[in-house]
N, C-alpha and C positions, 0 to 999 in steps of 0.2 A: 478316427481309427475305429477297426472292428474287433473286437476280445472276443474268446472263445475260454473261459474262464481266464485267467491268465495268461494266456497266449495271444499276442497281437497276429490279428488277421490281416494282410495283404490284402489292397483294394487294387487289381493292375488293369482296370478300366474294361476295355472290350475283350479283356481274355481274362474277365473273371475274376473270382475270390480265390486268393490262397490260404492255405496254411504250408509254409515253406516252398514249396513244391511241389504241395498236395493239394489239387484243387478240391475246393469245399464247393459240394451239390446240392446241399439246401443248410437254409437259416431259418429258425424257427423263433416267434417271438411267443411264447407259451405256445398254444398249440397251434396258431398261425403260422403258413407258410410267407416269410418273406423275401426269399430271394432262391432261385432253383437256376441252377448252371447250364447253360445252355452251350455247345459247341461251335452250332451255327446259329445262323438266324431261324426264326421259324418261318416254314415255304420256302426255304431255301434249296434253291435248283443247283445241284453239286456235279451232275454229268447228265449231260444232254448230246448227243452224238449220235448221226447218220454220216457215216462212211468206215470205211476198212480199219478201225483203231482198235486197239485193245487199252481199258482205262483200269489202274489198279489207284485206289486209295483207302486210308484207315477209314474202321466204322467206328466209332465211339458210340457211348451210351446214346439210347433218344430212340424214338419210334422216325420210321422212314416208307417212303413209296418206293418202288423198285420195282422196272418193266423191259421184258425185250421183247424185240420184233426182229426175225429173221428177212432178208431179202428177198425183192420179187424174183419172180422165174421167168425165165425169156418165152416170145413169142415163136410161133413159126407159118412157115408157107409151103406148100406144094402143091403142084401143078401135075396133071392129070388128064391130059388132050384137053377139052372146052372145060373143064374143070378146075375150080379152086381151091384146095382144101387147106386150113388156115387154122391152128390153135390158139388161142391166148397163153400165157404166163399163167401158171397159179400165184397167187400171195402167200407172204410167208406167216406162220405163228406169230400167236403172243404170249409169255407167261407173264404173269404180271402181282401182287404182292404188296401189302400191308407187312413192314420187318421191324418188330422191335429187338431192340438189343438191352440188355442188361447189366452189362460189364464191358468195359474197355478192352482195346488190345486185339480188336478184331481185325480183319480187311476183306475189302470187295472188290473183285476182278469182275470187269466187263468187258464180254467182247462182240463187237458188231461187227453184224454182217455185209459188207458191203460189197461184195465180189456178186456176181451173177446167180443165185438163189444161196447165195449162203449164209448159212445158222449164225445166230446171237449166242452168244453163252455168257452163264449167272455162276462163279463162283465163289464161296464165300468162305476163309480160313482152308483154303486147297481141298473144300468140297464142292464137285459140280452138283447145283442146287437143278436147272436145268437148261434147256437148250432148246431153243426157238428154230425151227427148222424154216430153212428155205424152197419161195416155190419152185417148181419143177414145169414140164411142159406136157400136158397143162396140170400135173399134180397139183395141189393145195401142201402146204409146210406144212410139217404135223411139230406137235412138242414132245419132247424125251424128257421125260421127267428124272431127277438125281436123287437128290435126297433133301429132306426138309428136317433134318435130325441134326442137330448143329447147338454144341454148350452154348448155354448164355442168350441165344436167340430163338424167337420167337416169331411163326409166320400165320398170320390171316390173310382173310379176304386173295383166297388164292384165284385166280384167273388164269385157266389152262384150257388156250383156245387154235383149236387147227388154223389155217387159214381158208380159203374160198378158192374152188376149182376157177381154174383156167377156162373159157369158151372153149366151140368149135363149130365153124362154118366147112360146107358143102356145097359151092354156089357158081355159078356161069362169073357173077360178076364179082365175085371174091368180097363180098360184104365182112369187114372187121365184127370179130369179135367183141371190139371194146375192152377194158381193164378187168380184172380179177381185183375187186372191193378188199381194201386195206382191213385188217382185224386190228389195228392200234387204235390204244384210248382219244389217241390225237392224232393229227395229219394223216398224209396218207402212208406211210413206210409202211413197206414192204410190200408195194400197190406190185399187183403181178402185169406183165406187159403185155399191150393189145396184141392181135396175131400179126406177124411180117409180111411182108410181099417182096420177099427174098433180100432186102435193105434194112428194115428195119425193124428188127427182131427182137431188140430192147427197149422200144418205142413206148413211154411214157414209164418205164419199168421205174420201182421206189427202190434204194433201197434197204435193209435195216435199220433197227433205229436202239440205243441205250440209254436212260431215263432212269435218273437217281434224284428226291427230290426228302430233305429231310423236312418232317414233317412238327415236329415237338420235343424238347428236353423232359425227361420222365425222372 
């Protein structure tokens, strides 16, 4: 057993030290830290999601990664007597963030984009933090910044990045444009889609992506 002067401490395995109901966040042997309360695991990936979802769960204490990518923007075609004229898709945004939290009793809403250029959203305690825009034809996403003003948390390593224009051809033989290059830390989401030939106008289109990955108990 654990004492905290006279007070037995709860050992309940993978969820931690108690005191009653009070989970205990550190243990201190003089000035030695011997045990720090963790949530999750540490690298623990908690939302990862490309398609139309909206994901709400608590934040607790701990420092975390936290990234959106808005969806790619469709292709197009048109025809013009011997002429082809052809856009690519823009890709969509990314904001992305280093989030520590300080205090319990938070939550984080995420919403991805998976509709045809449509925006991700970061909010956190019913503040939109911001919003990953989707590409357009051939616009690039742009991001809508909210606010980074929120009790108890704390944001670095801010990443607020548009996405990459869409091509365009002008050509007898209707030459693709090719993709609009994804702006995500990984894969391709929210890759904007090659230009159509009146079929296939979402042709290789990504799209959003929501990426929550807790990083360390603080």
């Amino acid at each position: 057993m654990i004492y905290k002067g006279s007070q037995k401490i709860q050992d309940t395995g993978s969820f931690g030290v108690y005191k009653g109901s009070q989970a205990i966040r550190k243990i201190y042997k003089g000035s030695e830290l011997v045990y720090l309360y963790s949530p999750f695991e540490p690298e623990e990936v908690l939302i990862n999601e490309s398609s139309g979802i909206t994901k709400t769960i608590s934040l607790p204490q701990g420092k975390y990664y936290v990234e959106i990518v808005g969806g790619g923007g469709r292709g197009s075609y048109g025809q013009a007597g011997y002429w082809q004229e052809r856009y690519g898709g823009g890709s969509g945004a990314r904001w992305s963030a280093t989030v520590t939290v300080t205090k319990d009793n938070h939550t984080i809403k995420m919403e991805c984009g998976g509709g045809v250029g449509s925006p991700s959203k970061l909010t956190i305690d019913d503040t939109l933090v911001a919003t990953a825009g989707g590409g357009g034809t051939p616009t690039a996403g742009s991001v809508t910044a909210g606010s980074t003003t929120i009790t108890d948390i704390a944001f670095s390593d801010i990443v607020s990045r548009n996405g990459n224009q869409g091509g365009y051809t002008f050509t007898v033989e209707g030459t693709s444009t090719g993709n609009a290059a994804s702006v995500a830390s990984q894969g391709q989401y929210g890759q904007g889609a090659a230009s159509g030939n009146g079929i296939g106008e979402d042709y290789n289109r990504k799209l959003g992506w929501i990426y929550l990955k807790f990083i360390k108990a603080i």
